[in-house]
C-alpha positions, 0 to 999 in steps of 0.5 A, a space after each residue: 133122232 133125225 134132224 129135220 132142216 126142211 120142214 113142209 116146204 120151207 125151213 124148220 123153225 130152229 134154223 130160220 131163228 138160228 140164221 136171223 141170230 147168226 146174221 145179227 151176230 155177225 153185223 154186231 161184230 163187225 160193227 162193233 169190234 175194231 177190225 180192218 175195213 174189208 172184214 168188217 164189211 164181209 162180215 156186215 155185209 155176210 151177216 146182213 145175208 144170212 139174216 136175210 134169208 132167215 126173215 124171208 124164209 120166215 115171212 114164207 112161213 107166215 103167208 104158207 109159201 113153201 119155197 122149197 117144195 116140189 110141186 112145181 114138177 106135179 103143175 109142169 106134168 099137168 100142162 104138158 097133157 094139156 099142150 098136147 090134148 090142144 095139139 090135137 
């Protein structure tokens, strides 16, 4: 069985709920536990980044915007023919 982390231009499934959980766990922590200051804010200010990057990636999903996908290169190939038929 393969582990598939990118799944049709964004993130599988699992590993955005996985990274929203992680980043909400993280902030908990932080907030919760009695830790000295500069950890409590790398952690609240890590776990808010990670659970960050899982809502955005998740929203991309939502609105079929695949962040992650090579299309790009197919859309810059096709207006270098046309900057050089203009050329001409």
């Amino acid at each position: 069985m393969k582990i598939k982390f990118i799944d049709e231009g964004n993130l599988s499934s699992w590993l955005r709920l996985t990274l929203i959980v992680v980043g909400i766990v993280l902030a908990v922590v932080a907030v919760e536990c009695t830790l000295p200051i500069l950890w409590a804010r790398v952690l609240l200010l890590s776990g808010f980044a990670i659970a960050l990057i899982g809502g955005m990636t998740s929203r991309a999903k939502l609105l079929h915007i695949k962040p992650f996908d090579n299309s790009y290169k197919k859309a810059r190939k096709s207006y270098e023919e046309d900057d050089e038929k203009h050329n001409k």
